[in-house]
C-alpha positions, 0 to 999 in steps of 0.5 A: 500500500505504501509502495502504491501511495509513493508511486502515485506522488511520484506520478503526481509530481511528474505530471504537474512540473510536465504541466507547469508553465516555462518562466518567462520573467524575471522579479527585480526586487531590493531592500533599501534602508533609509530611503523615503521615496515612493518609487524608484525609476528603471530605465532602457533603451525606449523604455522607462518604468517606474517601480513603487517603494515600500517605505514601511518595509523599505522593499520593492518587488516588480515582475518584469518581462524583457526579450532579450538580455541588456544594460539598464539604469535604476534610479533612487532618487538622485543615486544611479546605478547601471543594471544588467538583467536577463529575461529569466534571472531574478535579481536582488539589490541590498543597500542602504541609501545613506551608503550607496558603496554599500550596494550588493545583489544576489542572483545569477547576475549579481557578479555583472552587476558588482562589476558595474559598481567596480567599474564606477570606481574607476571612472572616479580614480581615473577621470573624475568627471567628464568636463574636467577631462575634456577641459585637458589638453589634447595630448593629455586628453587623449593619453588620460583617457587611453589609460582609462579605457586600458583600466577599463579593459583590464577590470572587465578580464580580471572580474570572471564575467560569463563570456557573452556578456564579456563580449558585449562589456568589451565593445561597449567600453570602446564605445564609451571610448569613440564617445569621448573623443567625438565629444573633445573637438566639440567641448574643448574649445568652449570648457578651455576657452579657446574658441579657433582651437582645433584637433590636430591631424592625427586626433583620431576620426570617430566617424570613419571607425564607426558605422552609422547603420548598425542596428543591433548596437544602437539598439544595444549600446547607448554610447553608439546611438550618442555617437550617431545621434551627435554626428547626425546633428552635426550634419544637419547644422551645416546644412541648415541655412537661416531660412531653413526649418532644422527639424525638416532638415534632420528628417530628410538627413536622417532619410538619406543617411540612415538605411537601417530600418530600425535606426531610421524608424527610431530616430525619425520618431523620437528624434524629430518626428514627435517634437519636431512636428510642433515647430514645423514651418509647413505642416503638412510638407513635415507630415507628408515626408514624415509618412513617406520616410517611416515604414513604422505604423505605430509611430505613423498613427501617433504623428497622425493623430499629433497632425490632425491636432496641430491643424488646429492651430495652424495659421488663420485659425482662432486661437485657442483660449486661456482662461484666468491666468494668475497675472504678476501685477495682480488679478488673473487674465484670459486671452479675451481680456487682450484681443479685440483692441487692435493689437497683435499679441506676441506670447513667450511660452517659458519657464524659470528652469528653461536656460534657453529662455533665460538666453530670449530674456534680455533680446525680448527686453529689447524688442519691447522697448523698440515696439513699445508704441506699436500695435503689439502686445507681449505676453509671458506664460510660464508653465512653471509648477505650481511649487515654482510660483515664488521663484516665478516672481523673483525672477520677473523682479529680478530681471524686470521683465516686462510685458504682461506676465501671466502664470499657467494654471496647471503647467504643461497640462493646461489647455491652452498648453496642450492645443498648442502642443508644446513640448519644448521652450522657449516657444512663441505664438503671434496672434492677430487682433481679432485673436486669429494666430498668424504663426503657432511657431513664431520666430524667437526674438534671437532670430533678429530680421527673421522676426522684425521682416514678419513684423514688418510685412503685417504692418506692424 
């Protein structure tokens, strides 16, 4: 009888592991001392999660699904670490936050992950921080980052890594490495301050030694995609004339560079397609070969949809309406409160952080007082978080700023916002008397003829 029972068990157990689903994730967890936040921030290529945080037993656990096995960063707040995660191996990070070398995991992983963490010390021994290398003198640049790279290498051959991710380690060091040279020529001469300095002959060429169209390292290797990304941008500067609109000319550079099909699809996309759609000059000439040039439907739905909303505001269109604005001088003030009294309305969209706008402050300034007779209004929104209201009014004193200053009632979330879609600042809108926009993307006061022609041709 007892025979009879095992037996039985032993078919039982062998029938449910035949049956038992194959794992197809893997559970990212942690025990985090000391930390207070709610969440805790895992990033990759096109992907960023946020993971909640237990506080009261300072854990976290997430089930994740990946394809493939690849380099992530995970964010505490402001410490970030680099990760390596595979789709079926479970990983465990153990730290206290006020001690971040504290750092350990657990899982089949951990001894890549500790690498990363010695690999981190490295960098601080050998460079410090970037700005301080690219500020050194070109024979001293190259031969300080030589020896890093070389640090690198060795660390990488010496810390028993599994040989597939030892492969990939490797190749990723050395792009690391063409990153930081296709940066010298660029940076060095503003952190130095001599503005004629160029490389001399033999400095090593970036460009030659690296494909552009290497679909499986851009998707794997975020220096590589900064590496094209910048020299792609380099091309686009020198193409680009005063008249010429730079996101239309990235997207046509990218067409005629980039012959992967995953490259040209990604970059068309996130690189121009869904911000730069926002500042086209024609519309429908940037939504035309933004169609023609991407093979991705998803990304061709999604600029399709931002399209038929931008039209809305296309010039000749009644503007969208903003309603009660906190306004600086006291009071609130609506859209309707400024037309229809025969003044075009020239509207800065900014924000107290935006270093851009800050460089738009003291030539705005300077349009006003030129066109302060004329039939032209200027009015300021910021978009700044409610949080930033305080700061919002120091700098307008501090800078006396002028014009009509008004403060968006939910940021970038608010309507008027939204319509317009904007992403990035500064922006400007004009907007005819009767409250009609004559250019949802008008020239910025740096600009200079650009700006005072469209003036001038609407008579103002």
């Amino acid at each position: 009888m007892k025979k009879l029972v095992l037996l039985t068990l032993i078919g039982a157990t062998m029938f449910s592991c035949k049956n038992e689903p194959e794992k197809d994730y893997l559970v990212l967890s942690g025990d985090i001392q000391n930390y207070k936040k709610r969440d805790i921030k895992l990033e990759a290529f096109r992907l960023e999660d946020k993971i909640k945080f237990d506080r009261k037993a300072n854990t976290f656990s997430d089930t994740l699904k990946i394809e493939k096995d690849g380099f992530y960063t995970i964010t505490f707040n402001k410490r970030k670490f680099n990760l390596y995660l595979s789709p079926k191996e479970d990983l465990k990070i153990i730290m206290d936050y006020k001690n971040p070398d504290s750092i350990k995991f657990e899982g089949k992983n951990a001894v890549i992950n500790d690498y990363f963490v010695k690999k981190s010390k490295v960098f601080k021994d050998e460079i410090g921080n970037l700005r301080d290398l690219l500020s050194l003198e070109e024979e001293e640049f190259l031969e300080k980052l030589g020896d890093y790279k070389n640090a690198l290498t060795d660390l990488a051959l010496d810390s028993q890594l599994p040989e597939n991710f030892l492969k990939k380690e490797i190749k990723n060091i050395d792009y690391e490495y063409r990153r930081d040279l296709n940066y010298y020529p660029a940076y060095y001469p503003v952190l130095s301050g001599e503005k004629d300095f160029v490389v001399s002959e033999n400095f090593p060429n970036v460009i030659e030694q690296t494909s552009l169209n290497n679909g499986t390292d851009y998707a794997d290797f975020d220096y590589y995609r900064t590496i094209l990304v910048d020299n792609l941008k380099k091309k686009v500067n020198d193409k680009t004339t005063e008249e010429d609109n730079f996101y239309l000319t990235y997207l046509e550079t990218i067409q005629t560079e980039i012959s992967d099909t995953l490259i040209k699809n990604d970059l068309l996309f996130h690189e121009t397609g869904k911000n730069g759609i926002t500042y086209a000059d024609d519309l429908d000439e940037y939504y035309r070969k933004f169609m023609a040039y991407s093979s991705n439907n998803a990304h061709k739905s999604r600029i399709t949809e931002i399209y038929n909303s931008l039209k809305l505001t296309a010039k000749g269109n009644p503007s969208p309406k903003f309603n009660n604005y906190e306004n600086y001088e006291g009071g609130t003030t609506s859209l309707d409160d400024l037309t229809g009294h025969g003044k075009y309305l020239y509207i800065d969209v900014w924000a107290t952080w935006c270093g851009f706008c800050k460089r738009e402050t003291p030539l705005l300034k300077r349009l006003e007082q030129q066109y302060q007779d004329k039939d032209i209004e200027f009015v300021s929104i910021s978009v700044d978080n409610v949080n930033l209201k305080d700061k919002w009014k120091e700098t307008i004193a501090q800078k006396e700023m002028g014009g009509v200053q008004l403060f968006a009632d939910k940021s970038f979330g608010s309507d008027f916002i939204k319509k317009f879609a904007i992403k990035g600042l500064p922006r400007f809108i004009l907007v005819d008397p009767e409250g009609n926009i004559v250019s949802p993307n008008a020239p910025r006061p740096s600009d200079g003829e650009k700006l005072t022609n469209l003036f001038a041709e609407l008579g103002i």
